[in-house]
Structure formats: C-alpha cells, structure tokens
ZAPA-817597 format. One record per residue (C-alpha): chain; x, y, z; residue in one letter. Coordinates in steps of 0.05 Angstrom, whole numbers, plus 32768, in hexadecimal, padded with zeros to 4 digits. Example, Ala and Ser with C-alpha at 12.3 -4.5 7.8 and 13.67 -1.06 7.14 Angstrom:
+--------+------+------+------+---------+
: cadena :    X :    Y :    Z : residuo :
+--------+------+------+------+---------+
:      A : 80F6 : 7FA6 : 809C :       a :
:      A : 8111 : 7FEB : 808F :       s :
+--------+------+------+------+---------+
***
This chain:
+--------+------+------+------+---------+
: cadena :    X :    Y :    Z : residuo :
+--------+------+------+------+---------+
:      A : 8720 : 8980 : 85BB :       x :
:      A : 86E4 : 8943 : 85C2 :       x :
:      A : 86A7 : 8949 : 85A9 :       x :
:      A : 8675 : 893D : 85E3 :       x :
:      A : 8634 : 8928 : 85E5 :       x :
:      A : 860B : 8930 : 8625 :       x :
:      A : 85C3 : 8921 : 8633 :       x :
:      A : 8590 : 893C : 866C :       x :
:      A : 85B6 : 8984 : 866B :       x :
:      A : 857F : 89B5 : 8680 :       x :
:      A : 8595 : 89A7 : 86CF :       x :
:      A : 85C2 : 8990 : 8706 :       x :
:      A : 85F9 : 8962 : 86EB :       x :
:      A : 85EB : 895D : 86A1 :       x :
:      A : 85F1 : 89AF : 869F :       x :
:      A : 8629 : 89B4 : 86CD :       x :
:      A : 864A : 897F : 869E :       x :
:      A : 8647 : 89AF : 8660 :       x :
:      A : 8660 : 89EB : 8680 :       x :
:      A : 86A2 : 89C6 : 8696 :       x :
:      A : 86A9 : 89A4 : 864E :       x :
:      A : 86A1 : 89ED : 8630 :       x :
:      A : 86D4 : 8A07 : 8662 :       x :
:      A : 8701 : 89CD : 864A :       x :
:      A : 86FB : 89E4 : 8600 :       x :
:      A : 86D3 : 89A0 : 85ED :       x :
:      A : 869A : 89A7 : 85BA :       x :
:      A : 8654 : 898C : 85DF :       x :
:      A : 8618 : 8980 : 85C2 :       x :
:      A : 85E8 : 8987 : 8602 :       x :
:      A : 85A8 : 8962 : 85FB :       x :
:      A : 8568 : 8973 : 861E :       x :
:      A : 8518 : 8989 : 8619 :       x :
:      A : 852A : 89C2 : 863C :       x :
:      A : 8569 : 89EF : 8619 :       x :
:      A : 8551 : 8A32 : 8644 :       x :
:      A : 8591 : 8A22 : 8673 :       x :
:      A : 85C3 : 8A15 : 864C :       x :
:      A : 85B6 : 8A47 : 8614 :       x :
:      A : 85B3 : 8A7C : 864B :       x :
:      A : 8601 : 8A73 : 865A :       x :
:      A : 8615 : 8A7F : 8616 :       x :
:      A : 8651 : 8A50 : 861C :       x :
:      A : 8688 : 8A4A : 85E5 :       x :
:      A : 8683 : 89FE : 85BD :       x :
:      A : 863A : 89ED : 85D6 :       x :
:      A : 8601 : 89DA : 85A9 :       x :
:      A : 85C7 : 89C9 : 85C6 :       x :
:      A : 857A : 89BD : 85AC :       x :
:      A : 8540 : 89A3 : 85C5 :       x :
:      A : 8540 : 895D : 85CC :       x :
:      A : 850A : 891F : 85E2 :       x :
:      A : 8540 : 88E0 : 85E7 :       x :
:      A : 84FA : 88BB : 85D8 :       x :
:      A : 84F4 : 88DD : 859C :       x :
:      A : 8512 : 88C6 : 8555 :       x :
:      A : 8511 : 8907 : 8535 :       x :
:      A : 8533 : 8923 : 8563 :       x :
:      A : 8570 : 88F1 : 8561 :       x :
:      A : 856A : 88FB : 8511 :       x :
:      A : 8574 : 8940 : 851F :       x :
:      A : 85B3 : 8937 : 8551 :       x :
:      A : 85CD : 890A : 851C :       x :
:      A : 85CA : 8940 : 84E7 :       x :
:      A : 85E9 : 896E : 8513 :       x :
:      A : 8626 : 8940 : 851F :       x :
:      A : 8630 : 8930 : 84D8 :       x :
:      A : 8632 : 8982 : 84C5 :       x :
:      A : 8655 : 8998 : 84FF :       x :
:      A : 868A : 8962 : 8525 :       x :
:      A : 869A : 8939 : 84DE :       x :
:      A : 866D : 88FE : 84F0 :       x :
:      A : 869B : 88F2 : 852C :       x :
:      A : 8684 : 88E9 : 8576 :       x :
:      A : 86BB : 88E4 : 85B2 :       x :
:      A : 868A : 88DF : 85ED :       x :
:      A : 8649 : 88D0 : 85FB :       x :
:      A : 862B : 88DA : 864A :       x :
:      A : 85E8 : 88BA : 8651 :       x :
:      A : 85D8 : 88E8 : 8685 :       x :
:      A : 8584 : 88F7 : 8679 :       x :
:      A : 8557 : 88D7 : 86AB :       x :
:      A : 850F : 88C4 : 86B9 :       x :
:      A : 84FE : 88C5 : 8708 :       x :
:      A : 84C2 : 88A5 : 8722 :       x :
:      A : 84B3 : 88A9 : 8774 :       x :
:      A : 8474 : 8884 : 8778 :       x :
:      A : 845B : 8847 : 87A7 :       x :
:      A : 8459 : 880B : 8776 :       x :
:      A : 8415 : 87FC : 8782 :       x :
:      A : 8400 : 8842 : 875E :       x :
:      A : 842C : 8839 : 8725 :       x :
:      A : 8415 : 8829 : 86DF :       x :
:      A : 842C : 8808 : 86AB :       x :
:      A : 8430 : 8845 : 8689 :       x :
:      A : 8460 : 8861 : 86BF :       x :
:      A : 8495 : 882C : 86BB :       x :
:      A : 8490 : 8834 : 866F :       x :
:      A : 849A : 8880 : 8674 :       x :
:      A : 84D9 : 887D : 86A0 :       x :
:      A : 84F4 : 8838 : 8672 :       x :
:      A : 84EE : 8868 : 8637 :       x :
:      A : 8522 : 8899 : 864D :       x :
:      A : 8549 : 886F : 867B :       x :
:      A : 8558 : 8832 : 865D :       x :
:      A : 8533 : 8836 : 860A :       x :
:      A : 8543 : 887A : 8604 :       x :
:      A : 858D : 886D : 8619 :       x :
:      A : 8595 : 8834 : 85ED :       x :
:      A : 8578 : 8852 : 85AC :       x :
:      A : 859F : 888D : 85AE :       x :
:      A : 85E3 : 886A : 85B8 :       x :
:      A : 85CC : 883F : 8584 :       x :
:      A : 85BF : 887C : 8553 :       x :
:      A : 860D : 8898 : 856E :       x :
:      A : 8631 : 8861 : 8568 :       x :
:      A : 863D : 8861 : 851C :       x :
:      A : 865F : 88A4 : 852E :       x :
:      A : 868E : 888E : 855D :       x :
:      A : 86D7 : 8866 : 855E :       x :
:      A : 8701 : 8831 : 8590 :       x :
:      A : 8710 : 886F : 85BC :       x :
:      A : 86CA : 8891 : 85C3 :       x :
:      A : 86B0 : 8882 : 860B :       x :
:      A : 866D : 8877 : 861D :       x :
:      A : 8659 : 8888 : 8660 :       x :
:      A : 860E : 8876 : 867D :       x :
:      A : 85FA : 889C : 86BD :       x :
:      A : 85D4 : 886A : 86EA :       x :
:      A : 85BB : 8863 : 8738 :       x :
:      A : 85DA : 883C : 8771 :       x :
:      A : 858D : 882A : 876E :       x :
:      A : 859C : 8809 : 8736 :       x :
:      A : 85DB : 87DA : 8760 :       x :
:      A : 85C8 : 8796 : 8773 :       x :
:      A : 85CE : 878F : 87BB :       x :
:      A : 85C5 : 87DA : 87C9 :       x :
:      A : 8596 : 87FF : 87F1 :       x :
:      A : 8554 : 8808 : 87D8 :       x :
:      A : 851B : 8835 : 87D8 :       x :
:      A : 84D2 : 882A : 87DF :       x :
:      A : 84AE : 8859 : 879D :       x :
:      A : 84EF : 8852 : 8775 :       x :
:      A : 84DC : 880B : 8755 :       x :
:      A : 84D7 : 882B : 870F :       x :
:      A : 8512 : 8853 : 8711 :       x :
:      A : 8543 : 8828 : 8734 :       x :
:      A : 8531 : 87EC : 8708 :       x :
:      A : 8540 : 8813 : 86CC :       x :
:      A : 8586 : 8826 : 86E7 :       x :
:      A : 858E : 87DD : 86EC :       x :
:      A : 857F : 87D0 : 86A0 :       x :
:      A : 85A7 : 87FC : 8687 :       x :
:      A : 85EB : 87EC : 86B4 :       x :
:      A : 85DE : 879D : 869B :       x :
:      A : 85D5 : 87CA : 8658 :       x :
:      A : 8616 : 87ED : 865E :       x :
:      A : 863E : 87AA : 8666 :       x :
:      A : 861B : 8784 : 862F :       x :
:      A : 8634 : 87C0 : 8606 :       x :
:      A : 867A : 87BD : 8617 :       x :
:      A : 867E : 8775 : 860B :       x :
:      A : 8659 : 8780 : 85BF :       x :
:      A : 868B : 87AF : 85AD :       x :
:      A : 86C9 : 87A9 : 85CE :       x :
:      A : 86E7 : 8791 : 8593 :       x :
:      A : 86E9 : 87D8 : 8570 :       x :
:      A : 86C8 : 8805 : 85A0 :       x :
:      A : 86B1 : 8830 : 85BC :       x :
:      A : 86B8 : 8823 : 85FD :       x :
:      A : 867B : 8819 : 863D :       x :
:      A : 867D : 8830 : 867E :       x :
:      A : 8647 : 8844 : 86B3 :       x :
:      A : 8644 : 886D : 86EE :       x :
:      A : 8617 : 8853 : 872A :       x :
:      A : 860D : 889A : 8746 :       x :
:      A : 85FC : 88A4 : 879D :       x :
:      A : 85DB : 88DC : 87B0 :       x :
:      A : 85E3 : 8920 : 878D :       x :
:      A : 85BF : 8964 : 879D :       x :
:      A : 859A : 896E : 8761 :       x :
:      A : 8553 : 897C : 8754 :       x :
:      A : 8546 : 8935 : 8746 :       x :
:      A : 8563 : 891E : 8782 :       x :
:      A : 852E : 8954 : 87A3 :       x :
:      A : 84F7 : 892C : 8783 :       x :
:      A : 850B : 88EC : 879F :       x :
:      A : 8520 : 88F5 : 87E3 :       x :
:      A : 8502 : 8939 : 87FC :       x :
:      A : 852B : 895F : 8822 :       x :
:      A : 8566 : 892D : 8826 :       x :
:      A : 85AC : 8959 : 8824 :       x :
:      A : 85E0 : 8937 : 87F1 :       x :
:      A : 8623 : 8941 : 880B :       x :
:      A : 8639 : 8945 : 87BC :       x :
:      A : 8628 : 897C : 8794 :       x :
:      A : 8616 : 8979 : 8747 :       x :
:      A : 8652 : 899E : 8734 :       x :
:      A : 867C : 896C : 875B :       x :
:      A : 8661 : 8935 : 8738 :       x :
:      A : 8666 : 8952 : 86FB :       x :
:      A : 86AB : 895E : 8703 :       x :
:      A : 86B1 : 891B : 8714 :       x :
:      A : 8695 : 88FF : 86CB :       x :
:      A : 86AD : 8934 : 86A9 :       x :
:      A : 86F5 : 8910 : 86B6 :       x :
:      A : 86DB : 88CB : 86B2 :       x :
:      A : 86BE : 88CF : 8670 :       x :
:      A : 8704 : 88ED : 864E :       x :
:      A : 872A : 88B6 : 866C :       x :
:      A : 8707 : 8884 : 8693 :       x :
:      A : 8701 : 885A : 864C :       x :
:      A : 8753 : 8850 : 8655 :       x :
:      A : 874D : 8824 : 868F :       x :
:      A : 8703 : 880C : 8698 :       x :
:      A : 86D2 : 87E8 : 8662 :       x :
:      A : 868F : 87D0 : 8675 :       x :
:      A : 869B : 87E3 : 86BD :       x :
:      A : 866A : 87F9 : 86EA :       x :
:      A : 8685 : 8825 : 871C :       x :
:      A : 865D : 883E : 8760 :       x :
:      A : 866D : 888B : 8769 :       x :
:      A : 864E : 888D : 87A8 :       x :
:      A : 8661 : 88A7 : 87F4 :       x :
:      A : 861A : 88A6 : 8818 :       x :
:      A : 85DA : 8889 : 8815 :       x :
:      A : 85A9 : 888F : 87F6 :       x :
+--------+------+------+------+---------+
***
C-alpha cells in the first residue's frame, strides 16, 4: 500500500487517477478547490479537502494531515493541477501569465518543496506537463501562457532529479497529447481526442508506481496525435 498524493482531482484525469489508486488499495490524498466529485464516490482510502496549490495554509494543512494520518511518509506525488489560458497574446496581461505561473510552475514547486521532507530514495515524483511545453513541437496561437509554463516546469522536473538524485526521491514528467477532458474542451473547441481521461489515467497510474525504477529526470512524450 503507497501513500498517494494527487493534485487537480475535481475532473478528467486527476479524478479518474484516484478512483483507480482506491481500487488498488493505495491511500490518496486528492487535492483540489473543488472536493464535490470526489466526495460523492465515497471511495475506500481517499482523503480529500479543499485545496488552493497557491495557498500556504492550505499546504500547512496537507502537511498536518500527513504527519497524523500516513506517519510523515509520502510514496507519490502527481503534479497533476493545471492553469489553462486560451487567449491571443496581445490581450493577455501580466496578470494572466502570473495567474497560470502560480499554479503551473510556483504552485508546483512550493508544494513539492513542502512534501519532500516527507518522502525517501524510492518516492517518485511525477509532474503532468503539455507536448506544448516540447521544444520543437507544434504550437498553438492563444496558448503562449500555458505552454510556456509547461516548459518551466519540465526544465523544473530535471533540475530536480539532478539536486536530489543522490538520496531521492526520484523526477519524472509526462509531456501529455491530446486528452478528452474539459480542459482540452477549452482549448481546442470541439477537437475529438482519440484518448480518453481514464486511459490516461491508467496510463500514470502505472508510471508513477514504477516508472521511478528505470527513468530519473526523464521527460517522456505520451502522445499519439496532435494537438
């Protein structure tokens, strides 16, 4: 049994992801503003509370709750919340590319900072990106917020592995393709993903119990179509 930390759990992968780590028998911890979806499935293991990745209390609160209930001990973390912005460049503020930074790349960073005292040389941390976020890739006009900040934090994720690859824990990030999820709705309206978010769930589900074995400060493109 892991104990299993997931952000950005209220929809599409991230609550998919915490269904098939309760059906495993793992304990999760699901993290998101919105807990109306996950409590609402009553599912054996799962704690979940409100929770604003931008907000300090909150991670003081998430620490608290790992120190009472797993024995200060964290297996695997998924930085799977996101901040999407579709907007032409020319209309977007400063405040804008702030906002999305926040959860996407500071957000990211300050929680895992918060975890890591919790976990050991085999925890795995696993940061959700964007092939937006891919040098060289295809890229969208209105994403230049979002896809950026996929960028920072896969140059994020290897600078990480290299820190601690000493003692742990271990840094990986998926560059995900398209998936058919609400966010990919807001993005590219009316574009059909030929991956659902249960597939891709699936999918990370496995990697993060034992992708740390083979890969550190990899970043791997889990992607079949395009966008």
């Amino acid at each position: 049994m892991k104990n299993i930390i997931i952000t950005g759990t209220s929809r599409g992968i991230g609550f998919e992801m915490v269904r098939i780590f309760s059906e495993m028998g793992h304990n999760v911890l699901a993290l998101s503003r919105d807990t109306s979806s996950v409590l609402a499935e009553n599912l054996g293991n799962v704690q979940c509370f409100s929770f604003d990745i931008t907000d300090e209390d909150c991670h003081m609160r998430a620490e608290s709750l790992i120190e009472e209930n797993w024995n200060s001990k964290v297996d695997i973390l998924i930085n799977n919340a996101g901040a999407l912005l579709n907007k032409p460049f020319s209309e977007t503020k400063s405040d804008d590319f702030k906002a999305v930074y926040d959860v996407n790349v500071f957000g990211v960073a300050s929680i895992t900072r918060k975890f890591l005292r919790f976990m050991h040389k085999d925890s795995h941390v696993v940061n959700i990106s964007s092939m937006g976020g891919i040098q060289g890739s295809m890229k969208f006009p209105g994403l230049a917020a979002y896809s950026s900040s996929k960028a920072a934090l896969i140059t994020l994720t290897e600078l990480l592995a290299e820190e601690y690859k000493e003692n742990g824990p271990a840094f990986n990030v998926l560059a995900l393709g398209a998936v058919q999820t609400e966010m990919l709705e807001e993005a590219f309206p009316g574009y059909k993903a030929p991956v659902s978010a249960k597939e891709m769930a699936d999918y990370i589900a496995n990697f993060s119990l034992t992708g740390n074995k083979l890969y550190n400060g990899k970043v791997l493109q889990v992607s079949n179509s395009t966008p």
